[in-house]
C-alpha positions as a printed NumPy array, in Angstrom:
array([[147.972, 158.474,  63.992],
       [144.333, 157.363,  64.264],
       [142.779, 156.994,  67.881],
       [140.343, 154.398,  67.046],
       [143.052, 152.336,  65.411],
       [145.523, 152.339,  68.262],
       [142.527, 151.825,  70.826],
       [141.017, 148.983,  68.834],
       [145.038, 147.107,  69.094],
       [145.192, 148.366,  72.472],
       [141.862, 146.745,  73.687],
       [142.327, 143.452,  71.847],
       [145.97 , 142.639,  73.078],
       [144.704, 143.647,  76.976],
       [141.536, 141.588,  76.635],
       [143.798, 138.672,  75.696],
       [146.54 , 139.066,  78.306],
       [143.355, 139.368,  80.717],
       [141.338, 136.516,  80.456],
       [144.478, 134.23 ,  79.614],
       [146.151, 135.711,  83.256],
       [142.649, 134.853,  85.173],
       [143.047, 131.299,  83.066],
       [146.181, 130.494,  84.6  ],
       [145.346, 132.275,  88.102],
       [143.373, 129.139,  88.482],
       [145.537, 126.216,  88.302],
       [146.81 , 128.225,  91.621],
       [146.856, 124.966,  94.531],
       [145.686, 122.895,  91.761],
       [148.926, 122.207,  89.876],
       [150.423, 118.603,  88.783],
       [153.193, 119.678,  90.901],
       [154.289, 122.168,  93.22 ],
       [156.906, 123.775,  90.518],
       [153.63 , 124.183,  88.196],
       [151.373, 125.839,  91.061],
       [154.228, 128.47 ,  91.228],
       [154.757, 128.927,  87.469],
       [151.111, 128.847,  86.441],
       [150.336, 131.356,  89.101],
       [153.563, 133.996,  88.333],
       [152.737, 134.071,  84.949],
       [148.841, 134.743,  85.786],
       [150.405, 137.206,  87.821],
       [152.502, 139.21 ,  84.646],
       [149.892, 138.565,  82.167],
       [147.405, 140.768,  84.318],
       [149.941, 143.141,  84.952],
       [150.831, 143.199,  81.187],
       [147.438, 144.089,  80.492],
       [147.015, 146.577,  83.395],
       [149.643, 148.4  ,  81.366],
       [148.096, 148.312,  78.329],
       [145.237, 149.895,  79.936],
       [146.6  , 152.03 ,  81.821],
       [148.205, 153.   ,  78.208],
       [144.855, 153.62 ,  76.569],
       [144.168, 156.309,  79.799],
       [146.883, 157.969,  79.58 ],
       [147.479, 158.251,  76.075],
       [143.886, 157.733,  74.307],
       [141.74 , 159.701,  77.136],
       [140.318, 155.961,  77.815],
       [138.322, 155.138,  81.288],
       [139.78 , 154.293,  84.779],
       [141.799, 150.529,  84.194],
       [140.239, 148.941,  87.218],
       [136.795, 149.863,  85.774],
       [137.638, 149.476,  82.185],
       [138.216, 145.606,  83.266],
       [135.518, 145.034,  85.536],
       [132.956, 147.281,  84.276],
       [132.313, 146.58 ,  80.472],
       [129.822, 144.125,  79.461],
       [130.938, 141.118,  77.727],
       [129.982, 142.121,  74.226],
       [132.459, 145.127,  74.527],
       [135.505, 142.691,  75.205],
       [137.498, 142.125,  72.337],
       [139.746, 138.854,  73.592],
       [139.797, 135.857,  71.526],
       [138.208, 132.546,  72.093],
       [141.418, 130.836,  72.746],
       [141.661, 132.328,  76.221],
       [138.129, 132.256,  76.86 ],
       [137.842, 128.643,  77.222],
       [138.051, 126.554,  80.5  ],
       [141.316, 125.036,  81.606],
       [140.055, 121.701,  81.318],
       [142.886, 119.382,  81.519],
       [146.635, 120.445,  82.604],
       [147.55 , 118.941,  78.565],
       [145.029, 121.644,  77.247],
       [146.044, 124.353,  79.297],
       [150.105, 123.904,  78.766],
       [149.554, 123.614,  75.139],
       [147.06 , 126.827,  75.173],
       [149.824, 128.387,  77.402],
       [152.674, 127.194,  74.461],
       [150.735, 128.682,  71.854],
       [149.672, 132.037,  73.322],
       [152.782, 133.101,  74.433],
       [154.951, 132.478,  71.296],
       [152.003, 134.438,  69.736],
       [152.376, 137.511,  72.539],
       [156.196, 137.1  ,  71.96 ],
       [156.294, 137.723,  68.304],
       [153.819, 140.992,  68.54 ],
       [155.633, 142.253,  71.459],
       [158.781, 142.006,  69.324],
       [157.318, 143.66 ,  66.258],
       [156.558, 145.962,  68.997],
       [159.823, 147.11 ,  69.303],
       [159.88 , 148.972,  66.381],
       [156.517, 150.637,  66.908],
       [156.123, 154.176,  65.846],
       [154.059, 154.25 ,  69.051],
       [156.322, 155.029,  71.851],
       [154.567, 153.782,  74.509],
       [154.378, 150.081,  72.844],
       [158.274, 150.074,  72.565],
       [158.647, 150.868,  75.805],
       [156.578, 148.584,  77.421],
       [157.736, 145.779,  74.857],
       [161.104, 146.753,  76.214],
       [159.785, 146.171,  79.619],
       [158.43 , 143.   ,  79.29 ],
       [160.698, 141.169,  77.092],
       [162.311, 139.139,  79.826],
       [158.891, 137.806,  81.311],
       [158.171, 136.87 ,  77.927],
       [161.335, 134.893,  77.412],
       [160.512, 133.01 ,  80.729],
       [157.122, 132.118,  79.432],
       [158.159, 130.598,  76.643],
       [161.135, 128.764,  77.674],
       [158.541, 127.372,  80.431],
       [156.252, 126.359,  77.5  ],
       [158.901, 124.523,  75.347],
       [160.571, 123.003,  78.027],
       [157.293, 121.295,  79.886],
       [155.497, 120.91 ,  75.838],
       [159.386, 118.604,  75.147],
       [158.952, 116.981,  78.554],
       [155.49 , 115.648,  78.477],
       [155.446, 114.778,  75.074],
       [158.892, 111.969,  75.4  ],
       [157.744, 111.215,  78.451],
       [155.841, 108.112,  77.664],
       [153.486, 107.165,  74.748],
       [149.991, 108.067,  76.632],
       [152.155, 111.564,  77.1  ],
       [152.688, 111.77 ,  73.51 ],
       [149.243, 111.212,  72.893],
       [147.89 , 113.963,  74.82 ],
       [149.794, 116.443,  73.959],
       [149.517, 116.031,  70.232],
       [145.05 , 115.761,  71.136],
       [146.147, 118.96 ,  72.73 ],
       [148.051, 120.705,  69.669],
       [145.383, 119.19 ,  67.434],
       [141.992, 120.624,  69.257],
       [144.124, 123.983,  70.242],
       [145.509, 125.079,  66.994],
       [142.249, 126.55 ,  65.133],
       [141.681, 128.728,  68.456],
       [145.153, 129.599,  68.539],
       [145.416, 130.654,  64.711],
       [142.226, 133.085,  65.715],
       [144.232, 135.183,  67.981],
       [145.596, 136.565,  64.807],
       [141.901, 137.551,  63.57 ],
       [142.538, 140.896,  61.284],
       [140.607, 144.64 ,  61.457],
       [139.129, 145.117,  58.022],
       [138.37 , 148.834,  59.808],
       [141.977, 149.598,  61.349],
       [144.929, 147.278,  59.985],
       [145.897, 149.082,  57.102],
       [145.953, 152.367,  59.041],
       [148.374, 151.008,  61.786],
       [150.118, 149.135,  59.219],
       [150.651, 152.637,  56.695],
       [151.568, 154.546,  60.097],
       [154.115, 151.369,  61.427],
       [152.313, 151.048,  64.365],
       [152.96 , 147.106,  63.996],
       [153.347, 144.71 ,  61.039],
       [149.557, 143.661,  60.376],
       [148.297, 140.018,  62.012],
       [149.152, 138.349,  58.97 ],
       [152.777, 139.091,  58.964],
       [152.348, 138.04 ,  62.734],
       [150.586, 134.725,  61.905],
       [153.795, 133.914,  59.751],
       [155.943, 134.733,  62.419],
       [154.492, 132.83 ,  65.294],
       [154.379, 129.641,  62.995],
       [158.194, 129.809,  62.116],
       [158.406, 130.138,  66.089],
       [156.813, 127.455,  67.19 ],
       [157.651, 125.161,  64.221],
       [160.724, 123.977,  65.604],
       [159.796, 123.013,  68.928],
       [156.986, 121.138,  67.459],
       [159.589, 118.89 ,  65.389],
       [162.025, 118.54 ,  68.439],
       [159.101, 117.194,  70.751],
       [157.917, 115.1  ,  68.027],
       [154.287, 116.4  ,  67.937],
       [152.922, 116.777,  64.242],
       [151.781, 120.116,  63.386],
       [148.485, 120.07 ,  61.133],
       [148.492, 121.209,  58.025],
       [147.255, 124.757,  58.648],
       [146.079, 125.153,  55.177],
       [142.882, 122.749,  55.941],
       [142.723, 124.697,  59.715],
       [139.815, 127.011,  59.772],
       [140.828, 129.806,  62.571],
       [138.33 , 130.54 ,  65.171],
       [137.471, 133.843,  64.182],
       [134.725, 136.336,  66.277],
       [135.926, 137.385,  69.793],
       [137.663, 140.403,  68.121],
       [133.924, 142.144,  66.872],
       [132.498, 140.801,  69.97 ],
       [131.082, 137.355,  69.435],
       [131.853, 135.361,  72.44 ],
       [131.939, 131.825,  73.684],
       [129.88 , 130.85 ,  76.407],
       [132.792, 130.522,  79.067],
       [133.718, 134.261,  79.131],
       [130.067, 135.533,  80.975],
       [130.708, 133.345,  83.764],
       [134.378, 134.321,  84.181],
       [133.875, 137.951,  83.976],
       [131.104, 137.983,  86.333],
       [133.292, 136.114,  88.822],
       [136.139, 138.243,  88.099],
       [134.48 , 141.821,  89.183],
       [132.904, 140.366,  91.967],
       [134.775, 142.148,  94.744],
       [135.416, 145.087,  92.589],
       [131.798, 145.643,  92.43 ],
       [130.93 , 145.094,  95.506],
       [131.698, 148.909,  96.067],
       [132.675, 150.532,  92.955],
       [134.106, 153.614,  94.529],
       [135.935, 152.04 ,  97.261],
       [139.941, 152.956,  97.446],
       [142.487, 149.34 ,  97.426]])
């Protein structure tokens, strides 16, 4: 089983849960309603722990660094997350409908998971699944509620699907250099197979809240975080995320 492969997945799916659990970290005393402070802020709390495990996967397994200082340490270029959790909360419609997509889109490769000839992904997938099924029933219930709620509602939420959906489709950006080896050696299905699988998921819910989605054969995905290529929002947020942590390096928490 190839190394580089494995820490390439690894790296990309920690990356993700990362920056998306510091996302939602910040609607913390800002939420439309107390309910929404909690939620936003438990899930912030799994996703980083989620990717604390990946990391701590790619130390123990892969002879990678030290989590804590594989997070806070690297510069941006070497973070592989996508764009769609890179960008700024902005409104709560942006950030439930960013929150809706991602974690149907974490569900699906967790799942595939499952079946991983990598033993430490099935157990951790294991591990996981029922915070996963509590994100996502969050997601479609709120993503039902806001959108029959009343016609300005309605409106938002589909502006929301509609400027969300190209970032969204990136988080499935494929490895011309490692896919096809952890695809020959069933590592996971290949983010193709994934893309399919995440669409069929969140189909449904789409049609039940009424919200239209676009024709993703005209959607360009937002392709680039995975070599490197960031937007301009993820500088700011990692330097504010490591600024305790490197305060004092060395210290002991």
């Amino acid at each position: 089983m190839s190394n580089a492969a494995l820490t390439d997945l690894i790296i990309k799916m920690a990356d993700d849960e990362l920056i998306q659990g510091h996302r939602n970290s910040e609607w913390t005393g800002l939420g439309p309603v107390m309910e929404e402070d909690i939620a936003f802020s438990s899930m912030a709390q799994d996703k980083i722990g989620h990717a604390w495990a990946l990391y701590r996967i790619l130390h123990e397994n892969l002879g990678g660094e030290d989590p804590d200082r594989f997070a806070f340490m690297r510069p941006e270029k070497d973070f592989r997350c996508s764009h769609l959790v890179e960008m700024p909360n902005g409104g709560y419609d942006f950030s439930l409908m960013r929150h809706f997509l991602f974690d149907h889109a974490e569900t699906v490769r967790y799942e595939s998971l499952q079946d991983s000839s990598f033993e430490p992904f099935q157990l951790l997938s294991k591990k996981i699944k029922g915070e996963l099924k509590y994100h996502t029933l969050h997601a479609n219930a709120f993503i039902m509620q806001l959108s029959k709620a009343s016609e300005e509602g309605y409106a938002r939420m589909q502006t929301a699907l509609n400027d969300t959906i190209a970032l969204a489709a990136g988080v499935f950006e494929p490895s011309a250099a490692h896919e096809e080896a952890l695809m020959a050696e069933k590592v996971y299905p290949g983010e193709k197979e994934l893309y399919h699988r995440w669409l069929d998921r969140i189909y449904p819910v789409l049609v039940k809240a009424s919200l239209n989605l676009p024709d993703m054969n005209t959607i360009t995905p937002v392709y680039g975080g995975r070599q490197g290529f960031h937007t301009t929002h993820l500088a700011p947020l990692l330097k504010e995320m490591g600024e305790v942590f490197n305060l004092d390096t060395e210290a002991s928490w």
